[in-house]
C-alpha positions as CSV (number, residue, x, y, z in Angstrom):
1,X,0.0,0.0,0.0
2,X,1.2,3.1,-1.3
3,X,0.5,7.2,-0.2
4,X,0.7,10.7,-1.5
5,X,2.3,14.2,0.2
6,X,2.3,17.1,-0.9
7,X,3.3,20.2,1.1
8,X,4.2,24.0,0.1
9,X,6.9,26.6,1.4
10,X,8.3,30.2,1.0
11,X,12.0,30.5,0.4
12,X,13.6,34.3,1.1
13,X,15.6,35.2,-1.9
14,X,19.0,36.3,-1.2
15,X,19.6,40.1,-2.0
16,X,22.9,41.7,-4.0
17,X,23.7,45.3,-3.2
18,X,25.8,47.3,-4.8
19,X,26.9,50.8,-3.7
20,X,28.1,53.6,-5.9
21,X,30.0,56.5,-3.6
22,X,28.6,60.6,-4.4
23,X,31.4,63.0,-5.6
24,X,32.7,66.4,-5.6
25,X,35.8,67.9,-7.4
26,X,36.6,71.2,-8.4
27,X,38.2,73.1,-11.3
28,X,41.0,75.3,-12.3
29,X,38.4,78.7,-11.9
30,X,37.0,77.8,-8.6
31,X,33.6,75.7,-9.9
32,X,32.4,73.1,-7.9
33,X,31.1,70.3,-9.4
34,X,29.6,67.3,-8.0
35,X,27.7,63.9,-8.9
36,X,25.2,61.9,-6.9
37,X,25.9,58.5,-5.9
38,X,23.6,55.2,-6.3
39,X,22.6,52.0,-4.5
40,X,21.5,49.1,-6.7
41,X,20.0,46.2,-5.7
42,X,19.9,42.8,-7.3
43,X,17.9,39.9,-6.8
44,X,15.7,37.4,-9.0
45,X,17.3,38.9,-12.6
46,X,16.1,42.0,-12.1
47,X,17.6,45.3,-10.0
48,X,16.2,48.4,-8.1
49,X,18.3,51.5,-7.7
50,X,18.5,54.3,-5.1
51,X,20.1,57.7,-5.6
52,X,22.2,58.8,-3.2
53,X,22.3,63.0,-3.0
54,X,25.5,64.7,-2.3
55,X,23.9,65.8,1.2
56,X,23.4,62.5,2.2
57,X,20.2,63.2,0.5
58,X,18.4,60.0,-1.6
59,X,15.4,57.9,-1.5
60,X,14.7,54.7,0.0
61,X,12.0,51.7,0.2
62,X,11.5,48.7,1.7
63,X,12.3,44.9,-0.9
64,X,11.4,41.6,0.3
65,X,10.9,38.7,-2.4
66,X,9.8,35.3,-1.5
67,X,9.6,32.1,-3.6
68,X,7.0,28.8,-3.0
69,X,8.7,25.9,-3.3
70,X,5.8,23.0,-4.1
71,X,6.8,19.3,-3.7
72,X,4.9,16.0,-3.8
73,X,6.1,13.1,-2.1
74,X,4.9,9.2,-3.1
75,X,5.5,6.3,-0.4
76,X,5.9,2.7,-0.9
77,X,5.1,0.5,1.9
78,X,4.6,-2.7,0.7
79,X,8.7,-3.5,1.6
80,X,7.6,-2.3,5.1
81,X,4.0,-4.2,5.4
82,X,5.8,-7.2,4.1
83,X,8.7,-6.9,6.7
84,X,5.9,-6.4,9.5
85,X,4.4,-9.6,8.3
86,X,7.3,-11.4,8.8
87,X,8.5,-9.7,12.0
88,X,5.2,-10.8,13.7
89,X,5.3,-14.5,12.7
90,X,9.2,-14.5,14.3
91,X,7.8,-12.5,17.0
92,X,4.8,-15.2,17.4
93,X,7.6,-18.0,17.1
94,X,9.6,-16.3,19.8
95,X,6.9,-15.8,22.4
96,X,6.2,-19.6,21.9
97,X,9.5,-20.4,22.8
98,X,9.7,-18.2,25.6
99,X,6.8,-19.5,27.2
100,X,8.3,-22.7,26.6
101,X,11.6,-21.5,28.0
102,X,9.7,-19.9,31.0
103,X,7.8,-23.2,32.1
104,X,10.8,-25.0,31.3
105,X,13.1,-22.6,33.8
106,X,10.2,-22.4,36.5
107,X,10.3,-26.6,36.9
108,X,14.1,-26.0,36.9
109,X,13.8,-23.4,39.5
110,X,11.5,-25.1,41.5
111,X,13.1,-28.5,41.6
112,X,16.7,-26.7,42.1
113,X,15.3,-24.8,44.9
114,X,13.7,-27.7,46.5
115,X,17.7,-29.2,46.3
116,X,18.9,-26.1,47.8
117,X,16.7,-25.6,50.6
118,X,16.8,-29.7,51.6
119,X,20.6,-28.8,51.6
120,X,20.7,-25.6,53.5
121,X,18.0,-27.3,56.0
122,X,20.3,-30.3,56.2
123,X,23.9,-27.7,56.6
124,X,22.0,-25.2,59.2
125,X,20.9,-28.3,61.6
126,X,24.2,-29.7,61.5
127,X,25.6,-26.4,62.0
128,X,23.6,-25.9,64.8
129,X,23.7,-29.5,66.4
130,X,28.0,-28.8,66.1
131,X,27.5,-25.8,67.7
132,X,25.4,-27.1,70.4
133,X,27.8,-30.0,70.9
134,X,30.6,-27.2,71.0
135,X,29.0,-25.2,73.7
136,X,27.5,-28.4,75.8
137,X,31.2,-29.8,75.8
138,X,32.7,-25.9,76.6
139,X,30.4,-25.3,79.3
140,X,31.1,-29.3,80.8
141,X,34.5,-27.9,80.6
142,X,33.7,-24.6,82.4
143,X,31.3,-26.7,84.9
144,X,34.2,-28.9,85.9
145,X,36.7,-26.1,86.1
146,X,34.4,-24.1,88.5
147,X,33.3,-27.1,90.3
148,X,37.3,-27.9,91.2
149,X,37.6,-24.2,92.0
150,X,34.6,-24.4,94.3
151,X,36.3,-27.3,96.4
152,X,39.2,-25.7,96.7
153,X,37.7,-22.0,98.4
154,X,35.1,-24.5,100.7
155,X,38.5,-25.8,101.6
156,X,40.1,-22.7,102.1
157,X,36.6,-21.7,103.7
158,X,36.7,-24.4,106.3
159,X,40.7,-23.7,107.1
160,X,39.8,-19.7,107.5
161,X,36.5,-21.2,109.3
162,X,38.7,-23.2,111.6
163,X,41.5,-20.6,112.1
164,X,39.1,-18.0,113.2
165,X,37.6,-20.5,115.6
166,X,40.7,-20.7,117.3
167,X,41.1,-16.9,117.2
168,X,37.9,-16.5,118.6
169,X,39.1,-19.1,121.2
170,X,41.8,-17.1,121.8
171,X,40.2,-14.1,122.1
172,X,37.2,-14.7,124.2
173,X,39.8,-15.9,126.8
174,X,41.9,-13.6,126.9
175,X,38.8,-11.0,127.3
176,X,37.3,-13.1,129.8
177,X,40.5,-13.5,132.1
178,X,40.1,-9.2,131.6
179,X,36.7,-8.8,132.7
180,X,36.8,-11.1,135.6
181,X,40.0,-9.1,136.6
182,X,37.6,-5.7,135.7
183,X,35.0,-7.2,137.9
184,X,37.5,-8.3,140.6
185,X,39.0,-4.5,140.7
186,X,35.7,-3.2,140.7
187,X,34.7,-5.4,143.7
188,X,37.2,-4.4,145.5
189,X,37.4,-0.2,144.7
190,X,33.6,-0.5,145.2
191,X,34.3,-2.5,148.9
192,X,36.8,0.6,149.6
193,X,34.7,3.1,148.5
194,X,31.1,1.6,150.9
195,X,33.1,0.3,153.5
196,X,31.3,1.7,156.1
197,X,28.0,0.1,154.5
198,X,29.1,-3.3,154.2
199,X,30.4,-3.2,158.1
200,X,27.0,-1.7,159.1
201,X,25.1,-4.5,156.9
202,X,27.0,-7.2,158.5
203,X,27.0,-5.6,161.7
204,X,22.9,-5.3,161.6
205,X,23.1,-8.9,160.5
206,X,24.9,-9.8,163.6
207,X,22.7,-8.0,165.4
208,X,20.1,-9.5,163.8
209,X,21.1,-13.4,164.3
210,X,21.8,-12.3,167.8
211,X,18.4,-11.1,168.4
212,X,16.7,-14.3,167.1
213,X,19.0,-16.5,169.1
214,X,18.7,-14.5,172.0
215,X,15.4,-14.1,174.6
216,X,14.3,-10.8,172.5
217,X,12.3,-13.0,170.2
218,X,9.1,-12.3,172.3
219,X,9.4,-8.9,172.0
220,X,9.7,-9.1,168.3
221,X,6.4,-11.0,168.1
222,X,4.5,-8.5,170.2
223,X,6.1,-5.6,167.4
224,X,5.0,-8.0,164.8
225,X,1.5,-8.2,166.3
226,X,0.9,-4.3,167.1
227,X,3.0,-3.7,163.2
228,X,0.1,-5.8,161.9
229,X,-3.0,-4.3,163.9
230,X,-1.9,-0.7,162.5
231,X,-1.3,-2.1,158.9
232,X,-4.7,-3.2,158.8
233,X,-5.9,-0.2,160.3
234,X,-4.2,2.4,157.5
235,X,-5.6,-0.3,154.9
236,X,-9.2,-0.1,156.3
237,X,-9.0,3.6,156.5
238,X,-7.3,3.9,152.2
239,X,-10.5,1.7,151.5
240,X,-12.7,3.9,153.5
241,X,-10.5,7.3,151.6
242,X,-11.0,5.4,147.9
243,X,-14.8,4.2,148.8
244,X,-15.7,7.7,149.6
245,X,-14.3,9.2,146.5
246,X,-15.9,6.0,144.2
247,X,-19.3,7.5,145.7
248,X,-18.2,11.5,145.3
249,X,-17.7,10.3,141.4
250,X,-20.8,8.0,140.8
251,X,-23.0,10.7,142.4
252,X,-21.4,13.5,140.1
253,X,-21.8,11.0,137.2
254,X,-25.3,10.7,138.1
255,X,-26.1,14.5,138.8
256,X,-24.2,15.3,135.2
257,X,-26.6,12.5,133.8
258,X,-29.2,13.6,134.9
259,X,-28.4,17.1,133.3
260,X,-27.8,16.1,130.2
261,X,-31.3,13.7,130.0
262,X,-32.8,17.4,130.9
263,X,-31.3,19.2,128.9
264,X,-32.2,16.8,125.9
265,X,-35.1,16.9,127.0
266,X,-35.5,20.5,126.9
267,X,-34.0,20.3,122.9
268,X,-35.9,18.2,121.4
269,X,-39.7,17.6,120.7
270,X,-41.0,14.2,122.2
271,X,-44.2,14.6,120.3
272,X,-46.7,17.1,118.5
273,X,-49.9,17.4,120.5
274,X,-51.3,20.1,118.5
275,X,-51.8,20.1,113.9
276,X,-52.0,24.2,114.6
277,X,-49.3,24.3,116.5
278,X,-45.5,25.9,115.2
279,X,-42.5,24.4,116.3
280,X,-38.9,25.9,115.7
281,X,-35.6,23.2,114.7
282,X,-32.2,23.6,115.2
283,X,-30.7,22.4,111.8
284,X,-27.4,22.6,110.9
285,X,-26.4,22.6,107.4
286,X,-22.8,22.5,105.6
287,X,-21.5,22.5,102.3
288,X,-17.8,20.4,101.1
289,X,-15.9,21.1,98.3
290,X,-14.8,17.4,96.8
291,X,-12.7,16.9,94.1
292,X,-13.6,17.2,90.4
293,X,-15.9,20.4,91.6
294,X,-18.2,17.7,93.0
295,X,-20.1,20.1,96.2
296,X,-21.6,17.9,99.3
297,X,-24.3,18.7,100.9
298,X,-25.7,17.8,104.1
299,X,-28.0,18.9,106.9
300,X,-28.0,17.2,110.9
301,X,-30.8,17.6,113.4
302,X,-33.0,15.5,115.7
303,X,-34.7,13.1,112.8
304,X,-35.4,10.1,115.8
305,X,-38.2,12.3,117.0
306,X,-39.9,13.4,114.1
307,X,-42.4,11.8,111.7
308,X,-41.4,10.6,108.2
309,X,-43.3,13.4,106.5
310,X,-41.6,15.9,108.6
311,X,-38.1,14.7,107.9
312,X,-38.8,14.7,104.3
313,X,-40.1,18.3,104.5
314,X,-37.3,19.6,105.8
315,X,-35.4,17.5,103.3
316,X,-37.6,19.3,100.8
317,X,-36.9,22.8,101.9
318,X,-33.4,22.5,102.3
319,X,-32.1,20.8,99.0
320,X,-35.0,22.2,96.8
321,X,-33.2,24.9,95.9
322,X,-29.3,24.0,96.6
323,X,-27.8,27.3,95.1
324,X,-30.2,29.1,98.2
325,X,-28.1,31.4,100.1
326,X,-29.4,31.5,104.5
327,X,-29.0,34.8,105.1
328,X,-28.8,36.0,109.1
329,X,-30.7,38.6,110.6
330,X,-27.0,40.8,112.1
331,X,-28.4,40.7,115.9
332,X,-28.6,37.0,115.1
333,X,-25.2,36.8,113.8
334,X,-23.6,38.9,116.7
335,X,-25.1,36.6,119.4
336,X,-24.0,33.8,117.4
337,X,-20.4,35.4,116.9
338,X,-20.2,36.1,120.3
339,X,-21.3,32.4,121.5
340,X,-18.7,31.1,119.3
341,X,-15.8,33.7,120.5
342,X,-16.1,32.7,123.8
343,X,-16.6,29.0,123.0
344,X,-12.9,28.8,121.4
345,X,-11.3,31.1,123.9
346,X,-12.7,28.4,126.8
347,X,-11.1,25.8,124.3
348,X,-7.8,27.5,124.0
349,X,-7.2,28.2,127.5
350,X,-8.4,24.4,128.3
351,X,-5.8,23.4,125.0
352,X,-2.7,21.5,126.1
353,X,-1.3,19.7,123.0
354,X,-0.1,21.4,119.9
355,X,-3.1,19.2,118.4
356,X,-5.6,21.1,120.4
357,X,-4.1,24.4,119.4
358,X,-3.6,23.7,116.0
359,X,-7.9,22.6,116.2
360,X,-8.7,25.4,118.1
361,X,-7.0,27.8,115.7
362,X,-8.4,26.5,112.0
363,X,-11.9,26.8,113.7
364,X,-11.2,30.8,114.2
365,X,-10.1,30.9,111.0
366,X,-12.9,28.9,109.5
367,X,-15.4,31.1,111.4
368,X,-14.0,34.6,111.5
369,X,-11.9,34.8,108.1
């Protein structure tokens, strides 16, 4: 199969210039004469002139001349079909045999990798049973070499053990025969220094062994007897002393009891014998600052006397609104204030203990800061 081309293009013609110089001479008389000078141009057989004055005067224009060049261009490619042909039945042959090649070498590679990985299995576990035989028979020999050094320091051991028996031995003899000579010395600077003691201890025991063994022994049992009447005597009159003061202390237990039952008595409210009637409760309420801004809330009063519907009244009052501020009257607040003054002073001048103090001191500042 065979194709046509045809394409067009503009040449520039080259240009030939030729450039004739103006002139002036002048004669014998004084005339001036002069001649004008040219520039010719040449291109394509033909030529274009331009005077050239004296002055520098002369015309001028612009030449350009182009030429189109046509050419047509016939291709054969039959040669180049046929060769195609051909090229893609070798190139069909070829693939064919490098599939062929290709399964060929993958049984290869497979088969001689099988080989080579039986072999390298078979090397790496002899490598490795060699090894371990190495190290088992290296560390026999360390075992045995540290085993014969470890009976020769337990010998060593047991001669130093041995040797500083005997210097202990030695030792704790030679201290002892000190300290008993200490103890004798001391003995006898101590006998020197209470001498007058000892001979009045072993005169009173003379005295003493004479008394017995002589006829004063029944005047020692009538001291003994009288000795024994006034012991029992003081010991009646201690248990008399500690009787009285066991009664002195259950009777002010009692009276204090007895105070207290009143006063709670006087506190709380035993019963409600009236619907109409308006009773007033001392309720204390506090608020506790917990971590994560958690705020605990709690009130305490007397709930063991009170109906269920009252306690959850109050309950109701209280924590229904919890951001509720109790505001005091300020005569309330000063008698309050006041109560609370005196109350700590009587607690710091009863305060002994740098506990109490320390107590006694974060309630002021809890109260009046």
């Amino acid at each position: 199969m065979s194709y046509k081309r045809r394409f067009s293009k503009k040449f520039d013609v080259p240009l030939s210039v030729s450039i004739s110089s103006p002139s002036a001479s002048a004669s014998q008389d004084g005339r001036l004469s002069t001649s004008s000078g040219r520039v010719t141009v040449y291109y394509d057989g033909r030529s274009h002139s331009f005077p050239i004055g004296v002055n520098s005067g002369g015309g001028g224009g612009d030449l350009s001349y182009t030429e189109t060049v046509d050419v047509e261009i016939e291709v054969d490619t039959d040669p180049f079909d046929d060769s195609i042909h051909n090229c893609n039945n070798q190139v069909n042959l070829l693939t064919g045999s490098v599939a062929a090649t290709e399964t060929a070498q993958v049984a290869s590679i497979e088969e001689n990798s099988k080989k080579v990985a039986k072999t390298i299995i078979t090397g790496f576990f002899k490598n490795v049973q060699a090894d371990i035989s190495g190290q088992i028979l290296q560390l026999g020999q360390k075992v045995e070499s540290r085993l014969m050094h470890l009976r020769e320091q337990s010998k060593t051991l047991l001669a130093k053990k041995a040797q500083m028996e005997n210097d202990y031995q030695r030792t704790r003899a030679r201290y002892m025969k000190i300290i008993e000579d200490l103890n004798h010395e001391l003995e006898h600077r101590i006998r020197a220094l209470d001498e007058p003691i000892f001979k009045m201890v072993s005169t009173v025991e003379g005295e003493s062994e004479r008394m017995i063994n002589a006829d004063f022994a029944e005047i020692a049992s009538v001291i003994a007897k009288e000795n024994t009447a006034l012991s029992a005597q003081i010991g009646a009159a201690m248990t008399k002393k500690r009787a009285k003061q066991a009664i002195s202390q259950a009777t002010e237990f009692l009276r204090i009891q007895k105070m207290t039952d009143m006063a709670i008595d006087r506190s709380t409210i035993s019963e409600l014998r009236a619907e109409s009637a308006e009773w007033f409760l001392p309720v204390c309420f506090f608020e506790a600052s917990e971590e994560k801004g958690l705020v605990k809330q709690d009130c305490t009063y007397d709930k063991e006397h009170l109906p269920k519907e009252v306690v959850k009244k109050v309950n109701d009052i209280i924590f229904s609104d919890p951001h509720r501020k109790v505001e005091m009257l300020p005569v309330e607040r000063d008698n309050v204030e006041k109560f609370l003054s005196a109350s700590i002073q009587e607690a710091a001048q009863s305060s002994t203990t740098p506990h109490d103090i320390r107590v006694v001191n974060t309630i002021s500042k809890l109260i009046f800061e």
